[in-house]
C-alpha positions, 0 to 999 in steps of 0.5 A, spaced: 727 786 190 719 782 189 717 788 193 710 787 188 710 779 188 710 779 197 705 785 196 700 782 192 701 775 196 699 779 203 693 782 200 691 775 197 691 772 205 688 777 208 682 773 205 683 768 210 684 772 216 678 775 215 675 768 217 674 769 224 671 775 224 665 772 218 664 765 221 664 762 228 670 760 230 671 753 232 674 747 230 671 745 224 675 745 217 676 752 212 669 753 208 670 751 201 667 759 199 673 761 203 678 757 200 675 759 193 675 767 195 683 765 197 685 762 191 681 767 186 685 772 190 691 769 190 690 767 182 689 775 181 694 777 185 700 772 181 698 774 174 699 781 176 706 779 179 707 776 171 707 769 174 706 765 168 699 761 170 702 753 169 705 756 175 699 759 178 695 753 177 700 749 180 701 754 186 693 753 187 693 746 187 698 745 192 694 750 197 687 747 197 690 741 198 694 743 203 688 747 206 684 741 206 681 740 213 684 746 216 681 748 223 679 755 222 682 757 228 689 755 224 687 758 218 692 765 218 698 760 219 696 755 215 695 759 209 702 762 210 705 755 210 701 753 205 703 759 201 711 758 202 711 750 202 708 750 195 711 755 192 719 752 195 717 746 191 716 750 184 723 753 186 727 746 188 724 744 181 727 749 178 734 749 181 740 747 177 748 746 178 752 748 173 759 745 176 755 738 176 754 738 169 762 740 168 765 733 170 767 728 167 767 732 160 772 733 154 775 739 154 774 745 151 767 746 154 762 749 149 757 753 151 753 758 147 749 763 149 742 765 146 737 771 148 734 777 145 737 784 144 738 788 151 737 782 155 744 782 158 747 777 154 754 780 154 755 781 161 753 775 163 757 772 159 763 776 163 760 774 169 761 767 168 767 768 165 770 771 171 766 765 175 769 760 172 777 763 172 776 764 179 775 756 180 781 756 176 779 754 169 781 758 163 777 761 157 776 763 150 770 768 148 767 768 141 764 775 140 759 771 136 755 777 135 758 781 129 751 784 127 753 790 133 759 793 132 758 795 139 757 788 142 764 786 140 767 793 142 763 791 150 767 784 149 772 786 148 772 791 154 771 786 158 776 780 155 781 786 157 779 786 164 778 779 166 785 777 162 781 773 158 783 771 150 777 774 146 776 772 139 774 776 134 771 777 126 770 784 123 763 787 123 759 784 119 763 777 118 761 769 119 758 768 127 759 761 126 766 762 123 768 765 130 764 761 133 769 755 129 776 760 131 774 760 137 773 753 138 780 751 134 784 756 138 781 753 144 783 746 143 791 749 141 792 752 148 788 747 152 783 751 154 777 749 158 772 752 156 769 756 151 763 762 151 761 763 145 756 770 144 750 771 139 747 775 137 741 778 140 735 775 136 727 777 137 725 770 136 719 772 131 725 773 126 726 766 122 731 768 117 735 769 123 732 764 128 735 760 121 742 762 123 743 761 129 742 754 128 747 754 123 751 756 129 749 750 132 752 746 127 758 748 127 760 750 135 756 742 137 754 746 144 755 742 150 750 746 153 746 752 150 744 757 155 738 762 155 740 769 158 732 772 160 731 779 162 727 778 169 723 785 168 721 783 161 716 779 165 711 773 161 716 775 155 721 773 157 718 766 158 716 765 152 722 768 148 725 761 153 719 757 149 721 760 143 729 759 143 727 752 145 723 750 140 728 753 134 735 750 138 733 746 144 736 750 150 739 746 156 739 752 161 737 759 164 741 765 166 736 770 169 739 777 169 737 784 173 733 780 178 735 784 184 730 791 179 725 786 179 719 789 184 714 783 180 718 776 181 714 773 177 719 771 172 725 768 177 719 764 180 715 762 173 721 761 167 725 755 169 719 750 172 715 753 165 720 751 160 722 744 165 729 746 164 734 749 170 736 755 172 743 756 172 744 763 175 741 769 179 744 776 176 743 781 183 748 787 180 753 790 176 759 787 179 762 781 175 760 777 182 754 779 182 752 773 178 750 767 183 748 760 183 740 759 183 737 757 190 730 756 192 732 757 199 735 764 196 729 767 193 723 764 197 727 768 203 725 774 199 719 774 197 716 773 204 721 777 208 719 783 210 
């Protein structure tokens, strides 16, 4: 996991531990050209890991300001610390409590999810539905995506496996209409939440940006959460951007984490888009879905 991202950070601070052995070692601060050569190396070396450059830019800021009068005989350490001190303060920024939010809300819970096709929109629907049964909540899903037959049958499977009441239209039908049956039956059975699927949506297509809108109208979400792909990298940034634009996103659920070598969308999207990210998926299980945590991440992007 971020096998790439520590890689590429590594090679970038070999720039200052090159220092003693170029200039004279003593007590004066870091030179001005040898933080430059840092941070243009460390510049590289992100935008190749997928971090987003308003992230890139805000890393560099942190550490030449860090770095600032730094005897030379502390460089090595003082880079590392700089490194891990700035990139924690993105990652904290980006941390968001999901069950924090829940309290002191009317019930059912409306929560619809957005994000493109293959994202693992429907799995992490499933997962956090099966966290939210396991706190002792009940739940409707709204297989709201009925342009694929095959989303709706996947649904399905996992409705069977949680024990979870799924509502369903045929292929083809109304999104919003599911989306209203399952928010009616939720209100008559006194269930607490209610998760609704859409379809996966490429964000360049208006006519189907235009309904999910519609969607929006009728379900009155209390909370709208994006489902990005890690390993789409940059993309999966600027489909949040997109989404956010067109229906306003309040949260990031951000899948396949534990495949993605670069790291640069785990560390990028939520402080990118100033909205919080909910949720890691690190697997297949319907656990392996976990809380956001800066202190989580930053171990693995430094560990060795």
């Amino acid at each position: 996991m971020f096998k790439f991202l520590r890689k590429k950070i590594r090679k970038a601070e070999e720039t200052i531990e090159e220092v003693d052995k170029e200039e004279k070692k003593g007590v004066f601060g870091i030179s001005e050209r040898k933080i430059d050569e840092l941070l243009w190396n460390l510049e590289m070396a992100l935008l190749e890991a997928d971090v987003a450059l308003e992230v890139v830019e805000e890393i560099k800021r942190g550490i030449k300001k860090k770095l600032s009068g730094i005897p030379r005989k502390d460089a090595k350490d003082a880079v590392e610390n700089a490194l891990k001190e700035t990139i924690k303060n993105i990652l904290v920024k980006s941390e968001g409590n999901f069950f924090e939010g829940l309290k002191n809300k009317e019930r059912p819970y409306v929560i619809m999810f957005v994000g493109v096709n293959g994202s693992g929109k429907t799995t992490a629907i499933a997962k956090l539905a099966y966290m939210l049964k396991n706190k002792g909540y009940t739940c409707v899903i709204a297989a709201g995506d009925t342009f694929r037959a095959g989303a709706i049958e996947q649904l399905e499977i996992h409705a069977k496996k949680l024990g979870i009441k799924l509502i369903k239209h045929d292929f083809g039908a109304d999104p919003a209409a599911v989306a209203y049956d399952a928010i009616e039956h939720a209100k008559a059975k006194h269930k607490d939440f209610v998760l609704i699927d859409t379809a996966g949506r490429m964000q360049t297509n208006i006519n189907l940006m235009e309904e999910m809108r519609k969607i929006k109208r009728v379900a009155k979400p209390d909370l709208i959460i994006f489902v990005g792909d890690s390993l789409t990298g940059n993309d999966a940034i600027e489909q949040a951007k997109k989404f956010n634009e067109v229906v306003g996103i309040d949260g990031v659920i951000l899948t396949k984490v534990d495949a993605d070598a670069k790291g640069g969308a785990a560390l990028s999207i939520a402080y990118t888009i100033k909205k919080p990210l909910y949720f890691i998926g690190i697997g297949q299980r319907y656990d392996d879905q976990i809380p956001f945590n800066a202190d989580w991440m930053l171990k693995r992007i430094f560990e060795e």
